[in-house]
C-alpha positions as CSV (number, residue, x, y, z in Angstrom):
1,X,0.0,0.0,0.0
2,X,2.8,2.8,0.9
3,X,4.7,1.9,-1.9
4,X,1.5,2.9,-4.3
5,X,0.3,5.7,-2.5
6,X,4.6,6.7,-3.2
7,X,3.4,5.9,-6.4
8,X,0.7,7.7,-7.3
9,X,2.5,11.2,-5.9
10,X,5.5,10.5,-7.7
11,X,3.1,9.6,-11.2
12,X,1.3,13.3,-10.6
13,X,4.5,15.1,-9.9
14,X,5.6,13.6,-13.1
15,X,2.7,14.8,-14.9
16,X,2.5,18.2,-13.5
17,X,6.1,18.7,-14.5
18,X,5.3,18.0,-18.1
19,X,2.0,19.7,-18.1
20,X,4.2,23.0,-16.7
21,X,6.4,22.3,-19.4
22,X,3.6,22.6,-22.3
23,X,1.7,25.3,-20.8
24,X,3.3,27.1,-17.6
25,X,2.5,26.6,-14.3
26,X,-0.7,29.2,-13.8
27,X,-1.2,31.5,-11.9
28,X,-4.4,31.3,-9.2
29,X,-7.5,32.7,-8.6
30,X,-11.5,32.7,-8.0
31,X,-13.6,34.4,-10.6
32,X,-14.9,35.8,-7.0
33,X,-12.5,35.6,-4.3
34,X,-15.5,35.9,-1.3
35,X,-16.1,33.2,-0.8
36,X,-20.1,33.7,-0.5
37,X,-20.3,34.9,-4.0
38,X,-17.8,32.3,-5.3
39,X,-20.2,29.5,-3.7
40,X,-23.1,31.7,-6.0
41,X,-21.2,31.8,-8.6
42,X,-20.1,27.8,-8.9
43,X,-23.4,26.5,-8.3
44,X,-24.3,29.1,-11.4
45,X,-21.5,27.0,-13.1
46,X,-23.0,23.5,-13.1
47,X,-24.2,21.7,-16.3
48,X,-23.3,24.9,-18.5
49,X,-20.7,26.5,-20.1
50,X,-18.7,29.2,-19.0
51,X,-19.9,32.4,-21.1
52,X,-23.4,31.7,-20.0
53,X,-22.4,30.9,-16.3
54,X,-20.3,34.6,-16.4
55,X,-23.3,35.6,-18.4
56,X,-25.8,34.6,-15.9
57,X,-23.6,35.8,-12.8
58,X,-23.4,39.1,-14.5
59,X,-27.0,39.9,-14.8
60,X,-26.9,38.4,-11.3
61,X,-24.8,41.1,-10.2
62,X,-26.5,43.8,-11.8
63,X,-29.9,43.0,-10.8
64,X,-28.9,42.3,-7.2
65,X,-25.8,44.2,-6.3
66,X,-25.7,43.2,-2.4
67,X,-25.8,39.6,-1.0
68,X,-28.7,41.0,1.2
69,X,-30.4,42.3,-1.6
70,X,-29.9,38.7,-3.6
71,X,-31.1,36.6,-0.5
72,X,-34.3,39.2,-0.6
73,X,-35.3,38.6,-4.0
74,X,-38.3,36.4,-5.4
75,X,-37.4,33.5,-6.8
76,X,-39.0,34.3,-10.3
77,X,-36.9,37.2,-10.3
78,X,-33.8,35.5,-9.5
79,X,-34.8,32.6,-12.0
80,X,-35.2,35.7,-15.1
81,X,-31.8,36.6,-14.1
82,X,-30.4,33.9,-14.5
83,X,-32.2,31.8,-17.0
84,X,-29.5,32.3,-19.2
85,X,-27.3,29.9,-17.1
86,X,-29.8,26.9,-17.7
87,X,-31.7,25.3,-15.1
88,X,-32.6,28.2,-13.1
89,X,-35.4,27.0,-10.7
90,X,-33.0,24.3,-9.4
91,X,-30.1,26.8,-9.0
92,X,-32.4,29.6,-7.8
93,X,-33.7,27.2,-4.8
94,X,-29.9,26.0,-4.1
95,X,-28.4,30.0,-3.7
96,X,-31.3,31.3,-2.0
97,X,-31.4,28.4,0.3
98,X,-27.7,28.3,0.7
99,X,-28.2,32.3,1.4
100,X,-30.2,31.9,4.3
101,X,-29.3,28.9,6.0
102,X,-25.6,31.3,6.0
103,X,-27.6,33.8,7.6
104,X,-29.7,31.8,10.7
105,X,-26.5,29.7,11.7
106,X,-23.8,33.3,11.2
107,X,-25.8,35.9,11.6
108,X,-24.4,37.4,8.6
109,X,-23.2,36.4,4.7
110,X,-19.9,35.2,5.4
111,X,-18.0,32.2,5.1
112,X,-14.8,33.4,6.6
113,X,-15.3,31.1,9.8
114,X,-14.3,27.8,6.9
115,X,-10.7,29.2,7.0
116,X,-10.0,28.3,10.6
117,X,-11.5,24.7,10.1
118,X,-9.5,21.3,9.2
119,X,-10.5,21.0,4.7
120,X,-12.3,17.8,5.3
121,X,-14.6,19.2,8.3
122,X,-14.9,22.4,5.9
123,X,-15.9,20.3,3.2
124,X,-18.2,18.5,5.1
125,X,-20.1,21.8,5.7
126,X,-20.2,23.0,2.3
127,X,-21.3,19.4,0.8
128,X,-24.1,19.6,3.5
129,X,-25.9,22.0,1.4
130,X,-28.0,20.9,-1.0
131,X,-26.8,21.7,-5.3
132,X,-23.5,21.7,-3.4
133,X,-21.1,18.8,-4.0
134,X,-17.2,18.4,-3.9
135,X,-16.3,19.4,-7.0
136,X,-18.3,22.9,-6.1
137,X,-17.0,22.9,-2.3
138,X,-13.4,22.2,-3.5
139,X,-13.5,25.2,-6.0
140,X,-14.0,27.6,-3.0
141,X,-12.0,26.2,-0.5
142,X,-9.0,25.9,-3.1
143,X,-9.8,29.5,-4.9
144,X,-11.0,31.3,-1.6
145,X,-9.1,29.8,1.2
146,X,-6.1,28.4,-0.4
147,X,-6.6,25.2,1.2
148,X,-5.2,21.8,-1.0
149,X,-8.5,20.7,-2.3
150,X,-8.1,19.3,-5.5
151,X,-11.5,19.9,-7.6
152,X,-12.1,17.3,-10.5
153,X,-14.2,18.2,-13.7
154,X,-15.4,16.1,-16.4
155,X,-12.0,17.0,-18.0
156,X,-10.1,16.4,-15.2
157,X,-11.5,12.9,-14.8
158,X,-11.4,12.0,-18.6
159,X,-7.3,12.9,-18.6
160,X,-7.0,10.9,-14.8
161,X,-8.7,7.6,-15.9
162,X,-6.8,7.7,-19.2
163,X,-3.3,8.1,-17.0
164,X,-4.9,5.3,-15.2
165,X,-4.4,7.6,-12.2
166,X,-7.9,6.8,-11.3
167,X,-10.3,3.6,-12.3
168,X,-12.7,3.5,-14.7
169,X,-15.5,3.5,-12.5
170,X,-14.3,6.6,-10.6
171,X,-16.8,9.6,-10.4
172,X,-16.0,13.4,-9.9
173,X,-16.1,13.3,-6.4
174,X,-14.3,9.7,-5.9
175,X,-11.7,11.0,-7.9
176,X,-10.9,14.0,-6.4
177,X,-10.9,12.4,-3.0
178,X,-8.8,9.5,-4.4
179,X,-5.7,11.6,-5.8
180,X,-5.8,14.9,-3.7
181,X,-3.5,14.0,-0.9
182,X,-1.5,13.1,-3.6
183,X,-1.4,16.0,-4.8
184,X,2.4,18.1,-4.5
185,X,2.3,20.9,-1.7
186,X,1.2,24.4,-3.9
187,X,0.4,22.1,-7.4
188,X,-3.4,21.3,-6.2
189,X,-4.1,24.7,-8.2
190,X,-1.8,24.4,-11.3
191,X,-2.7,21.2,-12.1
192,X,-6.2,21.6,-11.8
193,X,-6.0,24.4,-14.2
194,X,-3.7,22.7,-16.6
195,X,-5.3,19.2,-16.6
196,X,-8.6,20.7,-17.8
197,X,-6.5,22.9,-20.6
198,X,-5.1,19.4,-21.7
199,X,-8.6,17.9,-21.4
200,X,-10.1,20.3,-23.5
201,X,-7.1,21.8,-26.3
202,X,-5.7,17.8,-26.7
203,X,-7.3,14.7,-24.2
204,X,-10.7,15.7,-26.0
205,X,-13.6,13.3,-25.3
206,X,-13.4,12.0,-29.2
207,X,-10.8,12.3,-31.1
208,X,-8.1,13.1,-28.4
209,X,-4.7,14.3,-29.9
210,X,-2.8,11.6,-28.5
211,X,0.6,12.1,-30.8
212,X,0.3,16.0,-29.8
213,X,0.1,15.4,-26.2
214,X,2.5,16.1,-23.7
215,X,2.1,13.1,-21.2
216,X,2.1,10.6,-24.1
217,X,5.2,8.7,-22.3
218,X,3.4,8.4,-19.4
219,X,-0.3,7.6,-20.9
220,X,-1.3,3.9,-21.5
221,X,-4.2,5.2,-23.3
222,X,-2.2,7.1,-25.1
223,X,0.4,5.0,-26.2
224,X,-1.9,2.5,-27.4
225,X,-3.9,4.9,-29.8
226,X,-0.4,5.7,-31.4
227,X,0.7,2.1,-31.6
228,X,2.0,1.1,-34.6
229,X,2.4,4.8,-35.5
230,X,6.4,5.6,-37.0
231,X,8.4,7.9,-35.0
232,X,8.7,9.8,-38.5
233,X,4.9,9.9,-38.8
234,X,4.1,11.7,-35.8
235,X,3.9,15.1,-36.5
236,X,6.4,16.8,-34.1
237,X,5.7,20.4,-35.8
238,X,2.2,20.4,-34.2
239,X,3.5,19.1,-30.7
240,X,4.5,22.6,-29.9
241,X,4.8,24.3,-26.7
242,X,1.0,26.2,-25.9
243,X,0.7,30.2,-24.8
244,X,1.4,30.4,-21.7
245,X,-1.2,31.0,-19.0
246,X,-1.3,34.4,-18.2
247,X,-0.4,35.4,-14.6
248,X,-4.1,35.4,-13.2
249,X,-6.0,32.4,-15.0
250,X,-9.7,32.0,-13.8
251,X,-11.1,28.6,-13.3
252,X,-13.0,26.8,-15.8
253,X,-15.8,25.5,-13.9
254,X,-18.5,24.7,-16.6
255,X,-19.1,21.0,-16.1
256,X,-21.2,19.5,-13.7
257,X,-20.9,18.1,-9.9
C-alpha cells in the first residue's frame, strides 16, 4: 500500500512537470474571491458553459448588487436573471437556500469562519448543502481559502482515468478524493488548471490528440492509440509548446458536480 500511495504522488508530480512544461504553471484565482459569492457563482456554473455561467452571474450582479439584496429577492426574479445559465429554478432554490441557511446559523453572509476549520470538516459543511457537491465545495475552498482541495471536472476525470491515475468506474467526487493527498504541496491549483486545458485543447472526449500530447510517455491510453504509429509519422511540428497561461488564470468551472 505505501509503496503505491509513493506511487501515485510521484506519477502526478511527473505529470504536472510536463504539463508546466507545455503550458506554464498558472497562476491562481477565483472568478470571485468571497467566498459567498464564489459559492453563487459555482453553483451558477454547473451543467453549463462558462460564457453563459459569467453571463448569468453578470446579470446576477446587476440585478442584485448586495448579497442581502440577492437573499431578498423572489425567486421568479432570481430565476429571469439567471435563465441564461440553464436550469434556473434548481439553481435559484440552491443559492437562496444556501443564502439563508448562512444567515440563521452566522448571523451574517460570510464564510470566513471555513478558514480556521480542518479542509475535510470544511468540506463537510459546504457538501451539507443541498446543489452543493465536492467538486463545487473544492473550488471555493481551493480559490478562496487556499486550502489543498483538488477539484475534478469532467476534464479532469477524462485525462486521470486515461493516466490510469484513477479507475474506470471513478466519479468526480471519488476521484478528487482518491488523488488529492496526492497532490504536490502548492500544485493542487496548477494542475487543476492545466489538466482541464489538456482535457479540452488535446485529451478531447473523441478524437483526443494523443501524438500532440504532452504526457504521451506516461499515458497507456495514449500509447496504445499511437501504436503502430512511426516515430517519422508523428507530427512533431504540431507538438509545440501552448501560450502560456497568463499570470491570473480563472477557473474553468462549466461542467457538472
Amino acid at each position: 500500500m505505501a509503496g503505491a500511495v509513493r506511487g501515485l504522488s510521484a506519477r502526478l508530480r511527473e505529470v504536472s512537470g510536463l504539463l508546466a512544461g507545455r503550458f506554464g504553471r498558472p497562476g491562481i484565482c477565483g472568478h470571485e474571491i468571497d467566498p459567498v459569492r464564489n459559492l453563487v457563482l459555482t453553483i451558477l456554473s454547473q451543467n453549463t458553459t462558462d460564457a453563459n455561467r459569467d453571463r448569468a452571474y453578470d446579470r446576477l450582479a446587476k440585478r442584485f448588487p448586495t448579497l442581502p439584496a440577492l437573499a431578498a429577492a423572489r425567486p421568479s426574479e432570481l430565476e429571469e436573471a439567471i435563465r441564461v445559465g440553464g436550469l434556473a429554478k434548481a439553481k435559484t432554490k440552491s443559492i437562496l437556500g444556501a443564502l439563508a441557511r448562512i444567515k440563521e446559523e452566522r448571523g451574517g453572509y460570510s464564510l470566513d469562519f471555513l478558514g480556521g476549520m480542518p479542509l475535510p470538516e470544511a468540506r463537510a459543511y459546504l457538501t451539507s448543502f443541498p446543489g452543493v457537491g465536492v467538486k463545487t465545495a473544492n473550488i471555493l475552498l481551493l480559490f478562496s481559502f487556499g486550502m489543498p482541495a483538488f477539484p475534478v471536472d469532467t476534464h479532469v476525470l477524462r485525462v486521470t482515468k486515461r493516466l490510469g491515475l484513477v479507475p474506470g468506474t471513478s466519479t468526480l467526487a471519488k476521484a478528487a478524493l482518491s488523488l488529492e493527498p496526492h497532490v504536490g504541496t502548492g500544485d493542487h491549483g496548477p494542475l487543476h488548471l492545466n489538466l482541464i486545458r489538456l482535457g479540452r485543447e488535446v485529451c478531447r472526449p473523441r478524437n483526443p490528440l494523443c501524438a500532440e500530447c504532452p504526457l504521451l510517455t506516461v499515458c497507456p491510453e495514449g500509447k496504445r492509440n499511437t501504436k503502430g504509429v512511426r516515430n517519422g509519422r508523428v507530427r512533431r511540428s504540431r507538438r509545440r509548446r501552448g501560450a502560456p497561461h497568463s499570470r491570473i488564470t480563472c477557473t474553468p468551472w462549466g461542467t457538472p458536480e
